[in-house]
N, CA, C and O of each residue as an XYZ file, in Angstrom:
884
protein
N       0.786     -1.212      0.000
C       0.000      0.000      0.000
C       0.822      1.268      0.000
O       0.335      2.284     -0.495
N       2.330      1.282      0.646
C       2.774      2.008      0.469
C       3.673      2.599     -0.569
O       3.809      1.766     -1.465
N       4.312      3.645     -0.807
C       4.839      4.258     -2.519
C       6.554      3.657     -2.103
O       7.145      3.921     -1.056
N       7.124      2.746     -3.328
C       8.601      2.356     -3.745
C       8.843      3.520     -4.776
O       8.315      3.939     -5.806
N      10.115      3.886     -3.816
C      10.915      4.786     -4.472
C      12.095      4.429     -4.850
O      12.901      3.807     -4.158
N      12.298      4.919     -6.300
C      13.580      4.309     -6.933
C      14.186      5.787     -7.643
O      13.533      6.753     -8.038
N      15.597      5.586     -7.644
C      16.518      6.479     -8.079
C      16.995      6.543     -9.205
O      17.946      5.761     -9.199
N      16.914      6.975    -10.110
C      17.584      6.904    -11.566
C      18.419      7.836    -11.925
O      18.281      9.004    -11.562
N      19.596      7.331    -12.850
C      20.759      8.850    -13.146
C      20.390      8.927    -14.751
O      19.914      7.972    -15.366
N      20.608      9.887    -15.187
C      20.290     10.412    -16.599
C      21.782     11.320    -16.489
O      22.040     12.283    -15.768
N      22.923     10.370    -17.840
C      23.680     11.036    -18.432
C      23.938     11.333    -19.475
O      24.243     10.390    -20.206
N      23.960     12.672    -20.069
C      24.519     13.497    -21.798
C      25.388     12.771    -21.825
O      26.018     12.513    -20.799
N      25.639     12.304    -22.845
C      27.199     11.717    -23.649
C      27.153     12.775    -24.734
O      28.029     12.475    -25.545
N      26.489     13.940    -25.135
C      26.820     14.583    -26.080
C      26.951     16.152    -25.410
O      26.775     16.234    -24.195
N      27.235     17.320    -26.128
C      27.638     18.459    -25.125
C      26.054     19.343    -25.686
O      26.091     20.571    -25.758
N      24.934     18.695    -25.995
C      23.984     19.294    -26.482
C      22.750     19.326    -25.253
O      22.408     18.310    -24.648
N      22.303     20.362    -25.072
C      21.369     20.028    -23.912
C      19.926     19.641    -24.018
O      19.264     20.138    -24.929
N      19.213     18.564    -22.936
C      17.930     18.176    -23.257
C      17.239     18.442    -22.296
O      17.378     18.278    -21.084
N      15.916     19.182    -23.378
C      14.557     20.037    -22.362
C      13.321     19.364    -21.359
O      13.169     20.505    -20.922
N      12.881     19.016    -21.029
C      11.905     18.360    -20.420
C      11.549     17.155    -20.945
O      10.543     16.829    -21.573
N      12.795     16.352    -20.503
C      11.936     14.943    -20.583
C      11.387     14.192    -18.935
O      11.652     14.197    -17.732
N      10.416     13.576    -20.000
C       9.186     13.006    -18.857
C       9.545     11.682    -18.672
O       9.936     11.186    -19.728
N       9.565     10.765    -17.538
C      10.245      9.944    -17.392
C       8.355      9.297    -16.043
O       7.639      9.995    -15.325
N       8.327      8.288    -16.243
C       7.561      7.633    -15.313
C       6.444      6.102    -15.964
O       5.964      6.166    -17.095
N       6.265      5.221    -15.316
C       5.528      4.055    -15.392
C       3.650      4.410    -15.852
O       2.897      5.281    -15.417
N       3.390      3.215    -16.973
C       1.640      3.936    -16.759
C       1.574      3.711    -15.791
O       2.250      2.981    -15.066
N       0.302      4.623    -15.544
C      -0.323      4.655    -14.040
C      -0.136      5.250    -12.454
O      -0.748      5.444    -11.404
N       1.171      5.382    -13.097
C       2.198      6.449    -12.028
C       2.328      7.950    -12.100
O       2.232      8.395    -13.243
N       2.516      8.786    -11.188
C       3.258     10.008    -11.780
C       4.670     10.180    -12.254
O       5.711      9.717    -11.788
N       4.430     11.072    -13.447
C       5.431     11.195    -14.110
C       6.626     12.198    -13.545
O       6.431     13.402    -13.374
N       7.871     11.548    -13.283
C       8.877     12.872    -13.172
C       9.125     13.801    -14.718
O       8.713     13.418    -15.813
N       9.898     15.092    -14.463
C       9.861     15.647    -15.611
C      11.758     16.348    -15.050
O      11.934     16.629    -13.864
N      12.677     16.481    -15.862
C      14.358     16.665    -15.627
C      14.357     16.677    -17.158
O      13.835     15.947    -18.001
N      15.442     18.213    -17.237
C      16.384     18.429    -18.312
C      17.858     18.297    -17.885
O      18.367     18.714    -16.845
N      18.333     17.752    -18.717
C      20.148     18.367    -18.742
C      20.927     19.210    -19.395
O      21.688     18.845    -20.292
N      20.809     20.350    -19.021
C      21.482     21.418    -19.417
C      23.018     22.014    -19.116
O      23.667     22.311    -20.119
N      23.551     22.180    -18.011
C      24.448     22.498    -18.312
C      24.939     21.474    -16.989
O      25.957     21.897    -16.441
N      24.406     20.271    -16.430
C      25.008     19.284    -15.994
C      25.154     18.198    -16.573
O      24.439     17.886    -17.526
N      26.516     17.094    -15.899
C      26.537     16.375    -17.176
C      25.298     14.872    -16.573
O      25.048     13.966    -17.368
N      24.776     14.873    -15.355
C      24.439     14.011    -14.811
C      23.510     14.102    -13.823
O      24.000     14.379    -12.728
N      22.383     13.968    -13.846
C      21.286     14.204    -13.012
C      20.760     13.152    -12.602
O      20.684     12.050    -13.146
N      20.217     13.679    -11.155
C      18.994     12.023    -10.506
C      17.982     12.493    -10.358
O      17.749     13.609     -9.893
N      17.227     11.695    -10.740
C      15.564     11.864    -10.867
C      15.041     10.540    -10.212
O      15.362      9.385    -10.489
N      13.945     11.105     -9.054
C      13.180     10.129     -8.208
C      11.918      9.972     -8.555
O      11.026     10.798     -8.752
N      11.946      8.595     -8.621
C      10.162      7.861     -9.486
C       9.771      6.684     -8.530
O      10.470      5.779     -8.073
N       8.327      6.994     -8.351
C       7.678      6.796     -7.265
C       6.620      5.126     -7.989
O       5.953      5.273     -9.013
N       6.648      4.191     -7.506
C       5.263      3.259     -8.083
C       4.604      2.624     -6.790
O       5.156      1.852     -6.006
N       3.225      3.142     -6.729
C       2.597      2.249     -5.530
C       2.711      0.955     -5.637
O       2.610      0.276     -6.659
N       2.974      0.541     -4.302
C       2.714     -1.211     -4.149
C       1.711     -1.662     -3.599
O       1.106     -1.239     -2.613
N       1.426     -2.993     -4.576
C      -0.425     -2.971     -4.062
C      -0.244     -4.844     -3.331
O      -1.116     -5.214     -2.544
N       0.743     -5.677     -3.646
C       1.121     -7.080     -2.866
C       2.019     -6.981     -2.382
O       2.578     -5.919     -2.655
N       2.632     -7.720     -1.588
C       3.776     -8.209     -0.969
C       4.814     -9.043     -2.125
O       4.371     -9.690     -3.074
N       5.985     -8.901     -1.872
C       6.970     -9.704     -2.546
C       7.488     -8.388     -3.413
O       7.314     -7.185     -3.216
N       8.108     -9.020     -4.326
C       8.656     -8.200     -4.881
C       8.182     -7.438     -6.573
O       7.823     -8.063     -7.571
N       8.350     -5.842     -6.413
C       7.515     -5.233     -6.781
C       8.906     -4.729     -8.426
O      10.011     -4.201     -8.307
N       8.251     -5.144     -9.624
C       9.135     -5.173    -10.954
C       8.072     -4.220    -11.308
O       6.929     -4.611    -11.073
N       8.232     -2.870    -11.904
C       7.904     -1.807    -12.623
C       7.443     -2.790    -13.980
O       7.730     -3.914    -14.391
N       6.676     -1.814    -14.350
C       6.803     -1.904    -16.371
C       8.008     -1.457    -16.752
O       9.007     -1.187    -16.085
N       7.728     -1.394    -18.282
C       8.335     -0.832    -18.910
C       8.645      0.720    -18.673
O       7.654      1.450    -18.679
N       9.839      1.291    -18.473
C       9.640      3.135    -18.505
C       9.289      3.410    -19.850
O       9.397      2.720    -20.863
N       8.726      4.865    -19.612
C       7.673      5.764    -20.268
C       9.402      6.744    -20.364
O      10.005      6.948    -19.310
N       9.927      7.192    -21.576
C      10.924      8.304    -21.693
C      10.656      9.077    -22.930
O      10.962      8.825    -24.095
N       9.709     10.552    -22.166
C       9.413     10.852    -23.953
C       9.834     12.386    -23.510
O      10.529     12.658    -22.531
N       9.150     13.523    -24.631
C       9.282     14.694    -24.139
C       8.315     15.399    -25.614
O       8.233     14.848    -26.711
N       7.666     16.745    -25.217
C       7.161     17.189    -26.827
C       7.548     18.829    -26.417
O       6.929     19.798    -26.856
N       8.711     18.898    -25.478
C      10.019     19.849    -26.593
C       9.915     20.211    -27.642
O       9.619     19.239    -28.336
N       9.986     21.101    -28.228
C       9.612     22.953    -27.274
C       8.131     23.496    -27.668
O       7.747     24.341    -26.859
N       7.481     23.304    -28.398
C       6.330     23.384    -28.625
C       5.092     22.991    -28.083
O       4.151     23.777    -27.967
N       5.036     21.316    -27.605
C       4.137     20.562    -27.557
C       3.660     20.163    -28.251
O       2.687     19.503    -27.886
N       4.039     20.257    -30.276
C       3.110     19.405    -30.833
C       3.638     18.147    -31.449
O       2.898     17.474    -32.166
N       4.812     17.809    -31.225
C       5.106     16.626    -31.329
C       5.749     15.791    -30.004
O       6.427     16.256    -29.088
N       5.326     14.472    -30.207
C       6.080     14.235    -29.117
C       6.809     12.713    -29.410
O       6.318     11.645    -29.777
N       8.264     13.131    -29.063
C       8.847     11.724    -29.093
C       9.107     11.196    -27.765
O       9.033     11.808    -26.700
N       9.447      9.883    -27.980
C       8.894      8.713    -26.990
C       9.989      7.645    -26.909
O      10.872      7.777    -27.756
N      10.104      6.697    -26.131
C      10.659      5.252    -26.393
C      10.072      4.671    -25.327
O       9.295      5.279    -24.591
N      10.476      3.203    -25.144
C      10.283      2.784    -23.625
C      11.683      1.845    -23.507
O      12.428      1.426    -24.393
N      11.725      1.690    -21.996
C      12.373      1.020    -21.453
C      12.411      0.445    -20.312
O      11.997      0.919    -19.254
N      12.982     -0.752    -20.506
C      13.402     -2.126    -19.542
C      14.096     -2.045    -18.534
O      15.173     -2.624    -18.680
N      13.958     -1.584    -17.574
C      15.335     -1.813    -16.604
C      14.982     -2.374    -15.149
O      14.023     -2.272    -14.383
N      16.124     -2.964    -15.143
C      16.283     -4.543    -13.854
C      16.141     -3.511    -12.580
O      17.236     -3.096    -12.199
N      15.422     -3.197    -12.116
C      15.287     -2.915    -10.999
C      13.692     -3.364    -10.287
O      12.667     -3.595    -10.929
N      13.873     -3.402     -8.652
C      12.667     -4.352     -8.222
C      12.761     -3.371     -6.727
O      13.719     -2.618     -6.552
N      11.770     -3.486     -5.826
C      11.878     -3.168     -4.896
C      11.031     -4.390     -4.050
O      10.243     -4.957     -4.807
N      11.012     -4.897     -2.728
C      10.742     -5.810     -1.946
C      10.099     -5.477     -0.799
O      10.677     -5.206      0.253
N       8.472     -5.490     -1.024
C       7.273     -4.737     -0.436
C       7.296     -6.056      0.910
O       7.510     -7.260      0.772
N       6.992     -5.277      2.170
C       6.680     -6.305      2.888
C       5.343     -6.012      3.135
O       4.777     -5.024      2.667
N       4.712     -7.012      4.006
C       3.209     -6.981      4.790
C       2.893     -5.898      5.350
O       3.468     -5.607      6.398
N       1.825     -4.953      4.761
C       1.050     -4.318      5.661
C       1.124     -4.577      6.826
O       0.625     -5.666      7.110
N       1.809     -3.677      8.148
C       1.667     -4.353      9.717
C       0.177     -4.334      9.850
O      -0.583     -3.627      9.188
N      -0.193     -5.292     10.894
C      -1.998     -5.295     11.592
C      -1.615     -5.140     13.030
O      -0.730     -5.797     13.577
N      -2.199     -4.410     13.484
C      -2.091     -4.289     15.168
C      -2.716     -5.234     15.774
O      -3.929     -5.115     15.597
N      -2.322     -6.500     16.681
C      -3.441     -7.410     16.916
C      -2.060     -7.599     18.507
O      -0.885     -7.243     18.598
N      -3.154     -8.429     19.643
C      -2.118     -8.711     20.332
C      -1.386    -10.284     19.689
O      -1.732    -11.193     18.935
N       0.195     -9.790     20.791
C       0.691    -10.937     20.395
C       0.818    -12.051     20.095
O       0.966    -12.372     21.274
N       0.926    -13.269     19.424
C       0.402    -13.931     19.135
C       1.218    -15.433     19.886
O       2.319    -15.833     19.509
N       0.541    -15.978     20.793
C       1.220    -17.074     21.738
C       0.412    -18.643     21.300
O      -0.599    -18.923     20.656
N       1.127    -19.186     21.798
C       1.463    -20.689     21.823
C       1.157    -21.648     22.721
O       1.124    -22.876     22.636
N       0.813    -20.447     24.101
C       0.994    -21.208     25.558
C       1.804    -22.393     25.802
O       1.502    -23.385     26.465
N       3.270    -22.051     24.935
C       4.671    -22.637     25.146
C       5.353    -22.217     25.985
O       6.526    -22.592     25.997
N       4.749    -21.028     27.277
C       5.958    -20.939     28.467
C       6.611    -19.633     28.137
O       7.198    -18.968     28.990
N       6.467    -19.186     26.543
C       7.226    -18.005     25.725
C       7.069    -16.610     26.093
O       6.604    -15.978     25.145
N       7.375    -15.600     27.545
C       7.232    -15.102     28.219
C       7.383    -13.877     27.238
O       8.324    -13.519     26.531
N       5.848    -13.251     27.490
C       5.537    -12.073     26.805
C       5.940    -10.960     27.375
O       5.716     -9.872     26.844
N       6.591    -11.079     28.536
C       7.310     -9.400     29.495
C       8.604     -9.604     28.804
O       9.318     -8.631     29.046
N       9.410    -10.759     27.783
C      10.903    -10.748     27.646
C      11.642    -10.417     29.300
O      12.166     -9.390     29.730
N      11.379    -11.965     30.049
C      12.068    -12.117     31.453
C      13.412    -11.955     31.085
O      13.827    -11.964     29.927
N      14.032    -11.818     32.027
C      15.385    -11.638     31.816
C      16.137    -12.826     32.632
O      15.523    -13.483     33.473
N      17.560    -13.070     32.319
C      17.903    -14.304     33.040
C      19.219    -14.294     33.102
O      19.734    -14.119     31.998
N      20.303    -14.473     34.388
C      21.871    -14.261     34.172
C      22.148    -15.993     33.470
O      21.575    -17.062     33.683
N      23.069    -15.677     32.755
C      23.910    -16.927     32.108
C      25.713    -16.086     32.241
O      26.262    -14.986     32.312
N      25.965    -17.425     32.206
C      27.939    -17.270     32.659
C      28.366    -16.342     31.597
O      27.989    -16.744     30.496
N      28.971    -15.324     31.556
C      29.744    -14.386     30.470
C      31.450    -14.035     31.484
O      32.002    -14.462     32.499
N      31.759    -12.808     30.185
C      32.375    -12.623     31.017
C      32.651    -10.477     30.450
O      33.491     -9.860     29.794
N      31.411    -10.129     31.191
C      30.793     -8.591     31.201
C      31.159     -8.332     32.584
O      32.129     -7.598     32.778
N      30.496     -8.851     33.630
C      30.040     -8.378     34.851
C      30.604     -8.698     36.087
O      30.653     -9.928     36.096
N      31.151     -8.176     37.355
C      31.883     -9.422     38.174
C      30.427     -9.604     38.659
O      29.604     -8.695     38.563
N      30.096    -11.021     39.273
C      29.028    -11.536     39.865
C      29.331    -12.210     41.297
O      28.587    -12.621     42.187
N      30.737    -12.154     41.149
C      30.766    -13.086     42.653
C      31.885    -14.368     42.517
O      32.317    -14.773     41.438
N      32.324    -15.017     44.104
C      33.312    -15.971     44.134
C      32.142    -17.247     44.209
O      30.962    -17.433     44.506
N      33.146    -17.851     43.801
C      32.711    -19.360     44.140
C      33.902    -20.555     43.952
O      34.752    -20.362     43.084
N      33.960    -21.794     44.774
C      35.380    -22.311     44.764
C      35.711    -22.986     43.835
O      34.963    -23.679     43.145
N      37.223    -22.809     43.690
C      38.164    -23.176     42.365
C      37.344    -24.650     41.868
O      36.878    -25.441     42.689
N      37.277    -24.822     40.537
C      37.503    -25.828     39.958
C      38.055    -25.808     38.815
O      38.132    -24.863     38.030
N      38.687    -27.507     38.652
C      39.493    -27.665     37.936
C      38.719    -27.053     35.933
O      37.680    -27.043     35.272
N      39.923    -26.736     35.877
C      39.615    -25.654     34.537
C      39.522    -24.579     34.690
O      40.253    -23.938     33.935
N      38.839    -23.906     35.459
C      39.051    -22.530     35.425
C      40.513    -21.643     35.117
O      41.712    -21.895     35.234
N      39.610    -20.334     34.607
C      40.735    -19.358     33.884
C      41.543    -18.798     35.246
O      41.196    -18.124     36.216
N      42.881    -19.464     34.790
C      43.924    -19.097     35.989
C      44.004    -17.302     36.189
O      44.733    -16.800     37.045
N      43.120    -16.460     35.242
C      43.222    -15.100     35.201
C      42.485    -14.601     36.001
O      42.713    -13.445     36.357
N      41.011    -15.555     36.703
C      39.977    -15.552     37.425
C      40.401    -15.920     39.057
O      39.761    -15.450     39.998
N      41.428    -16.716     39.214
C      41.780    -17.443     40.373
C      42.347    -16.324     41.437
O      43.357    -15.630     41.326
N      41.334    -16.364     42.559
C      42.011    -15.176     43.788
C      43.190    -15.413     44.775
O      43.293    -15.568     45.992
N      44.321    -15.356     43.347
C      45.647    -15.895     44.361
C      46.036    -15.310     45.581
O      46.579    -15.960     46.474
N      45.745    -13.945     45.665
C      46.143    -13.269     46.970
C      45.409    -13.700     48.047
O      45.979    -13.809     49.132
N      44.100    -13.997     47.922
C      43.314    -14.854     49.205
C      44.310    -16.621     49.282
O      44.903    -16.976     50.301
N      44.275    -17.251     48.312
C      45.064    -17.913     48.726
C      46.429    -17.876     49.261
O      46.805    -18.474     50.269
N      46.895    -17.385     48.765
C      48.465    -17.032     49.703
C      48.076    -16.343     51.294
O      48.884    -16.692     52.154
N      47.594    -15.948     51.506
C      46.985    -15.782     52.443
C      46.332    -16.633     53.516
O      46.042    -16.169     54.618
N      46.070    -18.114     53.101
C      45.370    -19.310     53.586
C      44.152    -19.631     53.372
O      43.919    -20.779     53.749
N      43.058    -18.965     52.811
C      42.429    -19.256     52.604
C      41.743    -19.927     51.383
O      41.898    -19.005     50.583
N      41.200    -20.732     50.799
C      40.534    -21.784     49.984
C      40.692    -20.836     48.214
O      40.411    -19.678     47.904
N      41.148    -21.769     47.565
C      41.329    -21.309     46.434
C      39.623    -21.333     45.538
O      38.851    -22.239     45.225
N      39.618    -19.807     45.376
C      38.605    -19.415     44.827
C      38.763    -18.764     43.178
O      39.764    -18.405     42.557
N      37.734    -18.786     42.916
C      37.404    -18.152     41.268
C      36.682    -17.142     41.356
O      35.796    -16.943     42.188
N      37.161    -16.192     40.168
C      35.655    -15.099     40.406
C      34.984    -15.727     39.050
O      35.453    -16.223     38.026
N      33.093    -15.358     39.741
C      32.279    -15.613     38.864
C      32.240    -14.211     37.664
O      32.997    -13.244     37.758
N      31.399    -14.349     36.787
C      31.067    -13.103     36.013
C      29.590    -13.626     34.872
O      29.246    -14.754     34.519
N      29.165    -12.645     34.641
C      27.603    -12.957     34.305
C      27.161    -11.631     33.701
O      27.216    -10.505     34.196
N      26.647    -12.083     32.352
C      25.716    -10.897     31.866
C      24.612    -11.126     31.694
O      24.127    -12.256     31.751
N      23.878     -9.882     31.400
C      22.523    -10.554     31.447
C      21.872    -10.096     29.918
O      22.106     -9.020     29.369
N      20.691    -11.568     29.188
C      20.253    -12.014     28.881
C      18.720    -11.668     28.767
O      17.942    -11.760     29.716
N      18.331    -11.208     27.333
C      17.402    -11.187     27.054
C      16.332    -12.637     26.868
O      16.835    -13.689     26.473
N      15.247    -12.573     27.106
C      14.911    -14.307     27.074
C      14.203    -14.016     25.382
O      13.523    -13.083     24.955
N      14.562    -14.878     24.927
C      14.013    -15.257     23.114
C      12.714    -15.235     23.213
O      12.140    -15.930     24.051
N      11.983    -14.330     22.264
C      10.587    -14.410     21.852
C      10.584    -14.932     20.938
O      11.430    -14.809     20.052
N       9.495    -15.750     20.922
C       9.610    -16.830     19.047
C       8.221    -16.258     18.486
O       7.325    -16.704     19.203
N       7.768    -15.536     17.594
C       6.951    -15.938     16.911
C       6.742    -16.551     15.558
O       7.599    -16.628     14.678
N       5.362    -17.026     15.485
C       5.010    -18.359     15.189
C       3.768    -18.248     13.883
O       2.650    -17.799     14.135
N       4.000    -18.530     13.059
C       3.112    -18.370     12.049
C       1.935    -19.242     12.218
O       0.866    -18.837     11.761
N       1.989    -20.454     12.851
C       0.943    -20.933     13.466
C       0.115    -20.638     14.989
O      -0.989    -21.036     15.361
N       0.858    -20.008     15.496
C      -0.373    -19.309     16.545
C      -1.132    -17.939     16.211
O      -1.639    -17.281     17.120
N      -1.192    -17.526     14.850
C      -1.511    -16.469     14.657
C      -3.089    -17.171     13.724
O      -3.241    -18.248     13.148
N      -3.962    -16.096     13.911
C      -5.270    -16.436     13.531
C      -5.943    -15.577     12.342
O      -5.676    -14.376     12.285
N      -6.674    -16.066     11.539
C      -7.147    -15.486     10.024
C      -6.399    -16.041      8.588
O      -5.634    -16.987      8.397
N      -6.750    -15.418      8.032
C      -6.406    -15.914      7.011
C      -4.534    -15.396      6.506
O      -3.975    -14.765      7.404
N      -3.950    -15.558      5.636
C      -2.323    -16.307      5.554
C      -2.166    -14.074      5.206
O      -1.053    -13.718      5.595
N      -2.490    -13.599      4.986
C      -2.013    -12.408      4.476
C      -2.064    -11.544      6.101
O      -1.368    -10.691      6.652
N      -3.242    -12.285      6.428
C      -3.903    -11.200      8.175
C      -2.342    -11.576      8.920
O      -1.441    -10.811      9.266
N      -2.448    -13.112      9.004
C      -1.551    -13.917     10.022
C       0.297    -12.948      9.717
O       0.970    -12.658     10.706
N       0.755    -12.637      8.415
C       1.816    -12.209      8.167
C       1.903    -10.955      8.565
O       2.906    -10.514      9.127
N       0.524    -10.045      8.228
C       0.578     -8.959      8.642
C       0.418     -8.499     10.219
O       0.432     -7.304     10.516
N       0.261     -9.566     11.233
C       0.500     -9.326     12.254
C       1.908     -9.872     12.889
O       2.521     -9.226     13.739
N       2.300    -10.986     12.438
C       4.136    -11.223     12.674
C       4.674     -9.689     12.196
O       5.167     -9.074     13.141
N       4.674     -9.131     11.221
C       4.956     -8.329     10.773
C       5.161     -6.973     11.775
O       6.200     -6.471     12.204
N       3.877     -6.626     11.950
C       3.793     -5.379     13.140
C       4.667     -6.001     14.615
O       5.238     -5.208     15.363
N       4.662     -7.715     14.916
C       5.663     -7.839     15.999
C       6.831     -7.933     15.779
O       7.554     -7.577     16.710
N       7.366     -8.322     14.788
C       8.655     -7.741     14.318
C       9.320     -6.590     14.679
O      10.418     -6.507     15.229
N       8.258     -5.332     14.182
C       8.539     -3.714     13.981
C       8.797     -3.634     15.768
O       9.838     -3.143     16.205
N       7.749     -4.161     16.666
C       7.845     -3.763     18.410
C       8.890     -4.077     18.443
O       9.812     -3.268     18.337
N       9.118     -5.793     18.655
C      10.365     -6.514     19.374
C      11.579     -5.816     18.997
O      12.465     -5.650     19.836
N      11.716     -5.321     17.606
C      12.767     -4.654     17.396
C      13.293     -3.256     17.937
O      14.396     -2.981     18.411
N      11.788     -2.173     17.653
C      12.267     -1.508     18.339
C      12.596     -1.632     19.988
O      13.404     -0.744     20.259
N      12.370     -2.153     20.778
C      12.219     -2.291     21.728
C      13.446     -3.168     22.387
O      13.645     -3.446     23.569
N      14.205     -3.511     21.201
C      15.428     -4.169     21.604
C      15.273     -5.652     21.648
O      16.184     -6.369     21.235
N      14.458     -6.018     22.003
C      14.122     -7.349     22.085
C      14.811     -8.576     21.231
O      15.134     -8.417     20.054
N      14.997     -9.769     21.909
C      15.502    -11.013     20.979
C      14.564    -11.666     20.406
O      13.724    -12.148     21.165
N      14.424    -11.855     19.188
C      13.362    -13.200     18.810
C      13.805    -13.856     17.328
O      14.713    -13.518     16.568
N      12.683    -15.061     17.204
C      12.771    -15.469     15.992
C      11.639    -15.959     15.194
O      10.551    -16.108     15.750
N      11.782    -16.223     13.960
C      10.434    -16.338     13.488
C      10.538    -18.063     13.240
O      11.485    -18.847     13.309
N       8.994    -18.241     12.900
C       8.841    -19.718     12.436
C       7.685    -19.235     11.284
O       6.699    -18.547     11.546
N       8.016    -19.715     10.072
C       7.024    -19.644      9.055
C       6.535    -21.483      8.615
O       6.987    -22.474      9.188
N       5.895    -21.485      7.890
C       5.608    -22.990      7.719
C       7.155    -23.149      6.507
O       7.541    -22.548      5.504
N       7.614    -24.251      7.301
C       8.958    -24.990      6.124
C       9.572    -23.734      6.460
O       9.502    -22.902      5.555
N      10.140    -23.376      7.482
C      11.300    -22.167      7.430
C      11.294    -21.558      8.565
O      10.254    -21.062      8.998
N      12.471    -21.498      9.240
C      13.425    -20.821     10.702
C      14.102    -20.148     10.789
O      15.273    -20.307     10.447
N      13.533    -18.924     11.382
C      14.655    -17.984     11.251
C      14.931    -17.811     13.334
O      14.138    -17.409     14.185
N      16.471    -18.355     13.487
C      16.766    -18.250     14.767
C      16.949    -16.997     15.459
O      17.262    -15.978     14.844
N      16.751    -17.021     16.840
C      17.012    -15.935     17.456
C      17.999    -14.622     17.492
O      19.205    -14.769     17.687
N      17.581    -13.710     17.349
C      18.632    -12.494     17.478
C      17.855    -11.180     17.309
O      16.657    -11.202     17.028
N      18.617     -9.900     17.502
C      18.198     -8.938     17.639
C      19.089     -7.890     16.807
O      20.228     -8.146     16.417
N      18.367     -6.583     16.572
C      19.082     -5.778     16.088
C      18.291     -5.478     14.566
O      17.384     -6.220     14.187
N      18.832     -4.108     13.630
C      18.260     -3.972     12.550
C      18.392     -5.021     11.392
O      17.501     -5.092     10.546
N      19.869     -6.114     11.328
C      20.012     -6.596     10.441
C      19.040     -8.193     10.660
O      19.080     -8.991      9.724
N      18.369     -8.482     11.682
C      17.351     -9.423     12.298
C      15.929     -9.186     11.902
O      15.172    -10.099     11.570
N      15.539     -7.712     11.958
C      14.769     -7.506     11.475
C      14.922     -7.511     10.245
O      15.265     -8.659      9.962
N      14.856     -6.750      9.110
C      15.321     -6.678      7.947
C      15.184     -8.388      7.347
O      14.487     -8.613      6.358
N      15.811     -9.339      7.956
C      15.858    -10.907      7.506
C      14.481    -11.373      8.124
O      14.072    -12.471      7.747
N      13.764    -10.702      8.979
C      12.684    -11.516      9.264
C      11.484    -11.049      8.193
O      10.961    -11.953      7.541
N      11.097     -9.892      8.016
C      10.645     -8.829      7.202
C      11.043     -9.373      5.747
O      10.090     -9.215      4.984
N      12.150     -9.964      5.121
C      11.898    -10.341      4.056
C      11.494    -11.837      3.761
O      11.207    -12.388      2.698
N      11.580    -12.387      5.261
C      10.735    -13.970      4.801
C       9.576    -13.857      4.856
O       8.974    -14.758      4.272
N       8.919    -13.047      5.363
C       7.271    -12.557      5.560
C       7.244    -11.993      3.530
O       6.470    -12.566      2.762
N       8.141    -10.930      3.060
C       7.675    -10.561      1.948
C       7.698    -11.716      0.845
O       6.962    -11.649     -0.139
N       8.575    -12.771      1.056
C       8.566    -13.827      0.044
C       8.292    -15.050      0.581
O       8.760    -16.083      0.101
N       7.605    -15.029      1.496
C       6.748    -15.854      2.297
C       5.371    -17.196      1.088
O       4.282    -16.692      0.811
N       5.496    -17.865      0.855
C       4.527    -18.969     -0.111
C       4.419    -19.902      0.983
O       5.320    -19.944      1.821
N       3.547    -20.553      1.054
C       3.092    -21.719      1.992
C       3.848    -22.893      0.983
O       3.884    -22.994     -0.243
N       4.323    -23.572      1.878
C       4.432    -24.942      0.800
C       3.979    -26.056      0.469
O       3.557    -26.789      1.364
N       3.939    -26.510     -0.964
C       3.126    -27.342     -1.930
C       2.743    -28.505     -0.989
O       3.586    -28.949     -0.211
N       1.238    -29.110     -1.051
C       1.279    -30.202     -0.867
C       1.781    -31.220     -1.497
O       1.820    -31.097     -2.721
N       2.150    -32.117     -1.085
C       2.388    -33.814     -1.556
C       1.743    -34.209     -1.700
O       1.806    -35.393     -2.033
């Protein structure tokens, strides 16, 4: 539903200058750029997207009826460019499993090594860099320091706990995507025949967001 914007350069290879040419897709608005005394211009062309997946223009529209208006020349053209529409977000609540999959994102310490957390006594293996030799030389019990960061807990959503029909169901993974992300959050998706594992950040989103846009259910057997 929303407008793909694409960038195009228009360069003279000759030192002659050109007046208003019109440049745009049927059905679209048309941009309009001369080149006159630059050798290289960008012109931005707009095409609504009306599905998901990926969105291939027509043919371009490159004409102009310079300087008069009563003639007008024309061509069209082909060019490889696509843009990759995702799902309309739907605001719906989250969509659960009653798998235990804690909708506050609990938090939980696991062993790192960010934070001091505390002693606890030596065992074998530990990082001799951790070991509190000065308490031992001292007499007392050879200890380790602990250390611990903390841990976002994984949100999974699930293309099967979501309800309606296959465009509704995407378009609400979709809008939880946009939260969890902003919000920092860890998660991952499950589509039918396809896993995308846990993580966070823009380049998480972005990979979840394009399995939703090229998202197909798969064939029966």
């Amino acid at each position: 539903g929303e407008i793909a914007e694409f960038e195009l350069q228009l360069r003279r290879t000759r030192t002659r200058a050109y007046h208003a040419i019109e440049l745009g897709w049927p059905g679209e608005p048309f941009a309009q750029v001369s080149l006159l005394d630059t050798q290289i211009v960008a012109v931005k062309l707009f095409h609504r997207s009306r599905v998901r997946g990926w969105l291939r223009p027509a043919r371009l529209s490159v004409k102009t009826v310079y300087p008069l208006g009563l003639l007008r020349a024309w061509t069209w053209i082909d060019l490889d460019i696509a843009a990759l529409v995702y799902p309309r977000p739907i605001v719906a609540p989250r969509p659960s499993g009653g798998d235990g999959d804690s909708a506050q994102g609990a938090r939980q310490l696991k062993k790192g090594s960010e934070d001091f957390y505390g002693f606890r006594p030596y065992r074998s293996g530990d990082n001799l860099r951790h070991v509190l030799w000065r308490a031992y030389a001292k007499g007392q019990p050879l200890q380790s320091k602990q250390f611990a960061e903390t841990q976002v807990q994984s949100h999974w959503l699930r293309y099967d706990d979501c309800e309606g029909d296959r465009e509704r169901r995407l378009g609400v993974l979709c809008h939880w995507i946009l939260e969890l992300e902003r919000k920092g959050e860890v998660f991952g998706l499950q589509l039918p025949g396809v896993t995308l594992a846990p993580d966070s950040g823009p380049e998480q989103r972005e990979r979840a967001l394009r399995m939703l846009a090229l998202f197909q259910p798969p064939r029966a057997t």
